[in-house]
N, CA, C and O atoms as a GROMACS GRO file, in nm:
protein
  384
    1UNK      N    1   0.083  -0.120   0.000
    1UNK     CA    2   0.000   0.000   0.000
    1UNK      C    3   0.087   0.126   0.000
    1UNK      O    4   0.062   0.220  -0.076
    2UNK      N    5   0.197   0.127   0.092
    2UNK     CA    6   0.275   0.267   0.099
    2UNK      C    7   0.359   0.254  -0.039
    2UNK      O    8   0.405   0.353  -0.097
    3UNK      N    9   0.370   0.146  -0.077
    3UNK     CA   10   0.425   0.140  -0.206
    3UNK      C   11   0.369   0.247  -0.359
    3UNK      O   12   0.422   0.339  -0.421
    4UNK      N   13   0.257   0.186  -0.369
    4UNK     CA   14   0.127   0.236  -0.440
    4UNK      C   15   0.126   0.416  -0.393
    4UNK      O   16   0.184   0.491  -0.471
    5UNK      N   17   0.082   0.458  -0.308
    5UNK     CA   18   0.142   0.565  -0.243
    5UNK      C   19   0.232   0.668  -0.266
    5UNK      O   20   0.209   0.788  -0.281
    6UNK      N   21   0.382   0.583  -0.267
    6UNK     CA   22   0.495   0.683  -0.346
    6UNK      C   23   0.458   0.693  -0.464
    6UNK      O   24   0.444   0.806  -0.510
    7UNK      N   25   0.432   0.569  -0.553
    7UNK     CA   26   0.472   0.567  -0.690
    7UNK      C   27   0.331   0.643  -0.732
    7UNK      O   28   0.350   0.669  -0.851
    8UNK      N   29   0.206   0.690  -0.699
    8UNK     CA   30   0.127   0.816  -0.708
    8UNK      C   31   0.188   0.943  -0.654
    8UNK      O   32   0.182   1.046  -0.722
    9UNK      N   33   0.226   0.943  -0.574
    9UNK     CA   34   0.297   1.104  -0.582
    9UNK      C   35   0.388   1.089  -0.629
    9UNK      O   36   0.435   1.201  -0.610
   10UNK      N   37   0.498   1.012  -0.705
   10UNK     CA   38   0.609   1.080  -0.771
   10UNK      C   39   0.519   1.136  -0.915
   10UNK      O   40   0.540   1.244  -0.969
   11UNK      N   41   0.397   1.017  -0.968
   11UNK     CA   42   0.344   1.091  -1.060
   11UNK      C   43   0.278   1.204  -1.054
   11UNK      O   44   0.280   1.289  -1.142
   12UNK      N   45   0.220   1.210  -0.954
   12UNK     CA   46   0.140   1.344  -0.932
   12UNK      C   47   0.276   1.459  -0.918
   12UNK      O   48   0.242   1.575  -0.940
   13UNK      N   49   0.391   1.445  -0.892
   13UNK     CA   50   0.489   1.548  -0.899
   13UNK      C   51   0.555   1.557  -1.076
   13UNK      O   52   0.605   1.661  -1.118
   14UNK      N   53   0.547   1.461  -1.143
   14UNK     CA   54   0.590   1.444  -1.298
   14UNK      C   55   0.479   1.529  -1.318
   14UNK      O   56   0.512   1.647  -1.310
   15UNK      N   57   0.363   1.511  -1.341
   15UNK     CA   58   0.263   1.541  -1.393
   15UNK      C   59   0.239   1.705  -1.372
   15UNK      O   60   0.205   1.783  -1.461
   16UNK      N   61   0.264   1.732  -1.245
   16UNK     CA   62   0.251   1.872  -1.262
   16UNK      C   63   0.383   1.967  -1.292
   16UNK      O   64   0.376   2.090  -1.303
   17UNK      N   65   0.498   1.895  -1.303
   17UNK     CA   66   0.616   2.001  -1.376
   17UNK      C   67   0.564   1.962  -1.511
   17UNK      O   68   0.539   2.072  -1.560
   18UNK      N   69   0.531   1.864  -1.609
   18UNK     CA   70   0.536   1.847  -1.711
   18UNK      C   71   0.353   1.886  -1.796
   18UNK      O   72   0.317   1.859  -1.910
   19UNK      N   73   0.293   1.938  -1.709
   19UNK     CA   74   0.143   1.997  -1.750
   19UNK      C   75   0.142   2.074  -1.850
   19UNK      O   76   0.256   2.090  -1.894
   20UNK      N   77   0.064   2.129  -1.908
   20UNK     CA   78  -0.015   2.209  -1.973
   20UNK      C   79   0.108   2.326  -2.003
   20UNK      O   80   0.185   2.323  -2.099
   21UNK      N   81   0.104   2.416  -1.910
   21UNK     CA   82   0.187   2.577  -1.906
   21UNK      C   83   0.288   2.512  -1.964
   21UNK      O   84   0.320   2.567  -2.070
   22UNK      N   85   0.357   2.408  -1.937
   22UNK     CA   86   0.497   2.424  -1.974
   22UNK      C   87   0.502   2.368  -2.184
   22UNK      O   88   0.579   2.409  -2.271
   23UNK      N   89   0.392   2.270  -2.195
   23UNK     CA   90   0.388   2.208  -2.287
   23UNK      C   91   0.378   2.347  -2.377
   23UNK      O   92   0.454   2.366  -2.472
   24UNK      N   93   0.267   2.450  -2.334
   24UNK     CA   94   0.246   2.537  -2.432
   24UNK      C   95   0.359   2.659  -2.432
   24UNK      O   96   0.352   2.760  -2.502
   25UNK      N   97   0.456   2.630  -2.345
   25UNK     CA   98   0.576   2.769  -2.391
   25UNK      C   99   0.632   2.648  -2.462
   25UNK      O  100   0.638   2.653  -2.585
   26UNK      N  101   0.667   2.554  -2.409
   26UNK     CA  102   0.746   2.502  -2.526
   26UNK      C  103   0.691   2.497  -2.653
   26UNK      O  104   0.759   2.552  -2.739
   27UNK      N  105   0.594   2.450  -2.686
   27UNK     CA  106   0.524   2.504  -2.822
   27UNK      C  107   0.539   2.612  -2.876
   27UNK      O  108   0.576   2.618  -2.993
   28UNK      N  109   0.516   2.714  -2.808
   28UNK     CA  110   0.527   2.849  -2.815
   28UNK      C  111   0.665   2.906  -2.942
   28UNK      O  112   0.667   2.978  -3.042
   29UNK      N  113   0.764   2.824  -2.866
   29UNK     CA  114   0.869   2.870  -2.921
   29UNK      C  115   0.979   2.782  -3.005
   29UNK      O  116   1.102   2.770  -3.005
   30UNK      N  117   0.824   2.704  -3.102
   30UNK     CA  118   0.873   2.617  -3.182
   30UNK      C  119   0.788   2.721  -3.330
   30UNK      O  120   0.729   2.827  -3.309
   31UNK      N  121   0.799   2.671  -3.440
   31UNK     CA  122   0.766   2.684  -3.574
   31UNK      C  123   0.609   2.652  -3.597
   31UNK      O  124   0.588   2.532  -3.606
   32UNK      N  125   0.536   2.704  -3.605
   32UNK     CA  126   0.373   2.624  -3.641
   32UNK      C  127   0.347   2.528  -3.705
   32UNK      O  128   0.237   2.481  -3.677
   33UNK      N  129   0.433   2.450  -3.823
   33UNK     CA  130   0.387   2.318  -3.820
   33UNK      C  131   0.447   2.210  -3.710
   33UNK      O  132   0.401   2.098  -3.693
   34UNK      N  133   0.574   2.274  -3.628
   34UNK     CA  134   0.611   2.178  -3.542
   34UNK      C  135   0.512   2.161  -3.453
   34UNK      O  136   0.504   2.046  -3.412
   35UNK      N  137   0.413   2.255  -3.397
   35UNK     CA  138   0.370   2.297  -3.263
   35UNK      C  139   0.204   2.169  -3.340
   35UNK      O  140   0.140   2.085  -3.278
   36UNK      N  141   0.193   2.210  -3.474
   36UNK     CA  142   0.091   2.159  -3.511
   36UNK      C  143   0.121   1.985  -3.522
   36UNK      O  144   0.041   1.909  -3.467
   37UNK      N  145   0.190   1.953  -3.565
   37UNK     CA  146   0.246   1.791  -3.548
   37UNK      C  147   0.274   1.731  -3.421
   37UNK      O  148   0.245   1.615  -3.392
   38UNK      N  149   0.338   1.821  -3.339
   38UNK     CA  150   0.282   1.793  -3.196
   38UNK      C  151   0.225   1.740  -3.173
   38UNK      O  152   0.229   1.617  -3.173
   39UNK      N  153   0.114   1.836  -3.133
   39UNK     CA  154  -0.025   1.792  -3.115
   39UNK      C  155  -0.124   1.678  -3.180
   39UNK      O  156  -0.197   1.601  -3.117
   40UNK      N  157  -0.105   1.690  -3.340
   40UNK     CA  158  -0.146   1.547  -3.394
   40UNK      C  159  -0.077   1.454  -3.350
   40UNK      O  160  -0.151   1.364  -3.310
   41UNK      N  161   0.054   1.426  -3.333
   41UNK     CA  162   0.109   1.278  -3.238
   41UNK      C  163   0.074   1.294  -3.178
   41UNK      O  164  -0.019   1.214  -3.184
   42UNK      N  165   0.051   1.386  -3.030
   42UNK     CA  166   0.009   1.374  -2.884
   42UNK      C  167  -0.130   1.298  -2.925
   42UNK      O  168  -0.128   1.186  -2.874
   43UNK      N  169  -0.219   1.316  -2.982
   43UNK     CA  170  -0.359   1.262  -3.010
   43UNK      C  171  -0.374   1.131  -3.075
   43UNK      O  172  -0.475   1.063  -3.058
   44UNK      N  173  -0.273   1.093  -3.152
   44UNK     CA  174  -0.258   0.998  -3.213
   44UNK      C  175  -0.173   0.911  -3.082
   44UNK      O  176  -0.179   0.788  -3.092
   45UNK      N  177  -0.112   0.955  -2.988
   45UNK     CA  178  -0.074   0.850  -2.849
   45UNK      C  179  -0.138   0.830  -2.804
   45UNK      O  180  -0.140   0.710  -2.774
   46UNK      N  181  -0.259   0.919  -2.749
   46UNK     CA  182  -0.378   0.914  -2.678
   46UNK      C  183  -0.437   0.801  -2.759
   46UNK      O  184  -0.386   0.691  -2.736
   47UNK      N  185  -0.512   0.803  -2.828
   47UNK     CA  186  -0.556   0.745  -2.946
   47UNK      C  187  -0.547   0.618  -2.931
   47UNK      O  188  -0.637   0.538  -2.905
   48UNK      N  189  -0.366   0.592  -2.958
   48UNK     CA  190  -0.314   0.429  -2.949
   48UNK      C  191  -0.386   0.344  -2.780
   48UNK      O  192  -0.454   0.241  -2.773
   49UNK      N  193  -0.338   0.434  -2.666
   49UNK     CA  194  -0.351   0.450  -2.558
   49UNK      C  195  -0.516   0.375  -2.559
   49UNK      O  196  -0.521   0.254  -2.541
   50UNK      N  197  -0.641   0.450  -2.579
   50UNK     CA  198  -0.766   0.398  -2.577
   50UNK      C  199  -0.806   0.313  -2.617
   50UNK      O  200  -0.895   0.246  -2.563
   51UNK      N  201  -0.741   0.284  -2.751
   51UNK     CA  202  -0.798   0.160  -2.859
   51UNK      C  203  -0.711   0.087  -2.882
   51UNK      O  204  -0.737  -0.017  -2.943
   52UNK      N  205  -0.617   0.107  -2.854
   52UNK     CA  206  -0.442   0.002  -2.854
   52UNK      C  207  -0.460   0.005  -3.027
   52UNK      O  208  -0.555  -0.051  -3.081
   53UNK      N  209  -0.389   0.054  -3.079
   53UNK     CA  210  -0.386   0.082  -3.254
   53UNK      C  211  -0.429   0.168  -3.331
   53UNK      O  212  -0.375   0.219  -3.429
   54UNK      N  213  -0.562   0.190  -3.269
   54UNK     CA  214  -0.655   0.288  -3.376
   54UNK      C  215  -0.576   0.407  -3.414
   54UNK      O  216  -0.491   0.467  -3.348
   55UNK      N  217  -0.625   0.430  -3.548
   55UNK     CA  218  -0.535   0.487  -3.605
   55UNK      C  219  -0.559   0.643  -3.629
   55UNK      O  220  -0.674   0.660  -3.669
   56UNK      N  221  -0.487   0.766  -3.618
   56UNK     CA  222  -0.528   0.899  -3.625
   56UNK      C  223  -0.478   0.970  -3.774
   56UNK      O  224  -0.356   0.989  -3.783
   57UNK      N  225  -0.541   0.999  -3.858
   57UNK     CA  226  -0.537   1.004  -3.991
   57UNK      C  227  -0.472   1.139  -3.963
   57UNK      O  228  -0.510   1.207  -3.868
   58UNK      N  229  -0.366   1.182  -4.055
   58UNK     CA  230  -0.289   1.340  -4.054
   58UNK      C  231  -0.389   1.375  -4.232
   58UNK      O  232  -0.382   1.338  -4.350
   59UNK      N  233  -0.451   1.445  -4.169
   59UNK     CA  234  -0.556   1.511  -4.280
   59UNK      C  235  -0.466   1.634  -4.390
   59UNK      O  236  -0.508   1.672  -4.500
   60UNK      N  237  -0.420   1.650  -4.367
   60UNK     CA  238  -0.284   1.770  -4.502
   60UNK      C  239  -0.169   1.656  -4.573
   60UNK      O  240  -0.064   1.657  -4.509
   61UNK      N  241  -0.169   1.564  -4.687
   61UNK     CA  242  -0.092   1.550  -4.722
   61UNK      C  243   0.085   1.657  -4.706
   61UNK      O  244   0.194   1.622  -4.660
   62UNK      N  245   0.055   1.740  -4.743
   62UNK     CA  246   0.139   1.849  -4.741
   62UNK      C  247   0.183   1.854  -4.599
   62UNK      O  248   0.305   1.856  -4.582
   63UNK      N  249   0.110   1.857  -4.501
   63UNK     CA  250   0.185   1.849  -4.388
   63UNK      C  251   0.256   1.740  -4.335
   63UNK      O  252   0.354   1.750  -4.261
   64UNK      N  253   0.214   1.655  -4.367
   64UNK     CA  254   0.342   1.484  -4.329
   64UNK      C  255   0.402   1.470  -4.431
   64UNK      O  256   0.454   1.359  -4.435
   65UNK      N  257   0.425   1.547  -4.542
   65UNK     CA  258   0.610   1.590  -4.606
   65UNK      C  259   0.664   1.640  -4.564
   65UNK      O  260   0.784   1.631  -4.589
   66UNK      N  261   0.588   1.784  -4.410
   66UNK     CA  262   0.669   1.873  -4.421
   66UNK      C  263   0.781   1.828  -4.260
   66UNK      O  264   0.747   1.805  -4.144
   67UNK      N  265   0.880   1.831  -4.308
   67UNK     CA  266   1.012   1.780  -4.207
   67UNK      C  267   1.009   1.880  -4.072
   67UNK      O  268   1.060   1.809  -3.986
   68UNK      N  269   0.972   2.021  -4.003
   68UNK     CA  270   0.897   2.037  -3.896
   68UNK      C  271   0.767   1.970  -3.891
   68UNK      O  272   0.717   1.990  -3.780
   69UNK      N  273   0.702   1.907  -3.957
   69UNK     CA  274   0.554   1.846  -3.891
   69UNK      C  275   0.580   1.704  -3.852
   69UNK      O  276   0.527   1.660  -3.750
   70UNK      N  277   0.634   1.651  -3.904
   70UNK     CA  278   0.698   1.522  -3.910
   70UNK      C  279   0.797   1.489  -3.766
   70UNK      O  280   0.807   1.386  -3.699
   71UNK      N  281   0.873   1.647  -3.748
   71UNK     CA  282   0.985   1.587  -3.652
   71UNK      C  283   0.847   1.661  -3.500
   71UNK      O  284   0.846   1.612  -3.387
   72UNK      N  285   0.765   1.762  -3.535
   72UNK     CA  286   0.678   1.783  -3.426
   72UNK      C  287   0.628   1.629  -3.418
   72UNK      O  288   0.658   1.569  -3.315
   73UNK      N  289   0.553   1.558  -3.520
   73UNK     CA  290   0.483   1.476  -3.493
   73UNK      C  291   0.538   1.340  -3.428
   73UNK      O  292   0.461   1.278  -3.355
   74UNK      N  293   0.663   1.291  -3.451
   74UNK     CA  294   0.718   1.233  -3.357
   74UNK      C  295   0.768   1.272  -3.214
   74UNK      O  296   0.799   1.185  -3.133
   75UNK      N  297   0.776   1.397  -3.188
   75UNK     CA  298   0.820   1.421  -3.077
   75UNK      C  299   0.667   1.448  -2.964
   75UNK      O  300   0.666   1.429  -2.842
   76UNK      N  301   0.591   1.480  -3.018
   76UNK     CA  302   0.438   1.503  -2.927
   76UNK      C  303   0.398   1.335  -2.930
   76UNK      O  304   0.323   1.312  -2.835
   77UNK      N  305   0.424   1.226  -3.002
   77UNK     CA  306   0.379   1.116  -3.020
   77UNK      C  307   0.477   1.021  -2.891
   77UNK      O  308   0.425   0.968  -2.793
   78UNK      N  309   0.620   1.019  -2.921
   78UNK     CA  310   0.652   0.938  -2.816
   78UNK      C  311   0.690   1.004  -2.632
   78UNK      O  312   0.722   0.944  -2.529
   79UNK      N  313   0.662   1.189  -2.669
   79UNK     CA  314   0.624   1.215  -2.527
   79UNK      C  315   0.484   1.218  -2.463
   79UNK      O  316   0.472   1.242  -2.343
   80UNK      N  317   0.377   1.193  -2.544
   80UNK     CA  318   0.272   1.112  -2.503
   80UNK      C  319   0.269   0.998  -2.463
   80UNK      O  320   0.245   0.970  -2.345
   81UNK      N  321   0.298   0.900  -2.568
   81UNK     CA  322   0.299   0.828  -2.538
   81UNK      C  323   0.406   0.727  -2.375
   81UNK      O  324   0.382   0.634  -2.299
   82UNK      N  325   0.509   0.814  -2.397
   82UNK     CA  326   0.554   0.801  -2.272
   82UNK      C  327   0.513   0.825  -2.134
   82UNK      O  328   0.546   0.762  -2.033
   83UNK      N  329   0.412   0.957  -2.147
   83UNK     CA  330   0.329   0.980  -2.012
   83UNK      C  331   0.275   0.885  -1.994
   83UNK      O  332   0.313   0.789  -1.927
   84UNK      N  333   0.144   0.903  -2.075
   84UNK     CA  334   0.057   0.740  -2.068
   84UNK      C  335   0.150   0.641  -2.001
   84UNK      O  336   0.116   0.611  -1.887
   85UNK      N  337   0.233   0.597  -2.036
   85UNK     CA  338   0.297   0.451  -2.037
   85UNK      C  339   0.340   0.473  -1.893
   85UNK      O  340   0.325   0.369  -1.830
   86UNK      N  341   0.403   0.605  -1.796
   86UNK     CA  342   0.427   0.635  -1.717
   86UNK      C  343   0.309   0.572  -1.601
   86UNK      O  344   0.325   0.490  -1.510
   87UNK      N  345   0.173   0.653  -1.650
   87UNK     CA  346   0.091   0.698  -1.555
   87UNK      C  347   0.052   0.550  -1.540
   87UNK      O  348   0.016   0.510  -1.430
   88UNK      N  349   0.058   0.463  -1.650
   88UNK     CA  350  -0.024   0.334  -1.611
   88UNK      C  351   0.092   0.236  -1.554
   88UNK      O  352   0.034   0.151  -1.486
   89UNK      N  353   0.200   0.217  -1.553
   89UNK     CA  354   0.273   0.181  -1.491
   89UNK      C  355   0.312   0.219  -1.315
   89UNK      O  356   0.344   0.149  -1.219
   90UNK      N  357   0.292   0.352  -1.334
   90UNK     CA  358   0.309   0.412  -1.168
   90UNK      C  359   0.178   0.346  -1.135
   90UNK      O  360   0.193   0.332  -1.013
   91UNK      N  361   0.057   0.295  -1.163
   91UNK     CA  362  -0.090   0.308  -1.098
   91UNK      C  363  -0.096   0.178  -1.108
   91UNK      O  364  -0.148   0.110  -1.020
   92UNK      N  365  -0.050   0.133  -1.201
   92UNK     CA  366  -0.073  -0.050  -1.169
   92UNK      C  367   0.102  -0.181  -1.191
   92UNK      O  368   0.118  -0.277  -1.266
   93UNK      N  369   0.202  -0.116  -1.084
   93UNK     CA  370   0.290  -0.195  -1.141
   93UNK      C  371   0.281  -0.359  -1.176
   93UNK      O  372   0.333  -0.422  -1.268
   94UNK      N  373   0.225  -0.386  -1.108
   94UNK     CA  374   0.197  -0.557  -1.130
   94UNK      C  375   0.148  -0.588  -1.292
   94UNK      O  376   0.127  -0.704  -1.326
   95UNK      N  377   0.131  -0.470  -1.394
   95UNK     CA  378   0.122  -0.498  -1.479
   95UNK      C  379   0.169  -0.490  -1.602
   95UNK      O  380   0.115  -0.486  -1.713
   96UNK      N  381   0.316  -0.486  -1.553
   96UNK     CA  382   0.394  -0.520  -1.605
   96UNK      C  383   0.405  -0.575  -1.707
   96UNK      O  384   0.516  -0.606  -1.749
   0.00000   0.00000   0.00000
């Protein structure tokens, strides 16, 4: 139980340096298709996350050529996906 315990507040301490405010200066002071590819990976982790696969369609051809949307879209994709993977690991280690 005190186990369970820490490993919720270390997330609840990840979770709030790595929230919202900070996600959006860092955005902030990226390029607009980076900030925009972002966000489509972050949704497309989520995404994987709910339905384990389902797939999030990038609707602009033109934008998954473009090499900021591409390098946004991997980088919002596996730091999503890494939270997720975080939060469900801190909340249920036995499942490993």
């Amino acid at each position: 139980m005190n186990k369970n315990i820490f490993h919720l507040t270390i997330l609840s301490f990840t979770l709030l340096f790595t929230g919202c405010p900070s996600q959006q200066s860092y955005l902030a002071s990226k390029p607009p298709l980076f900030a925009k590819g972002y966000k489509d990976g972050c949704k497309s982790a989520e995404r994987w996350w709910q339905n384990n696969l389902a797939n999030y369609k990038i609707i602009s051809e033109e934008d998954k050529e473009n090499p900021q949307y591409k390098e946004g879209w991997e980088t919002g994709y596996n730091r999503c996906y890494s939270e997720k993977e975080t939060e469900i690991w801190m909340t249920h280690p036995h499942a490993r």
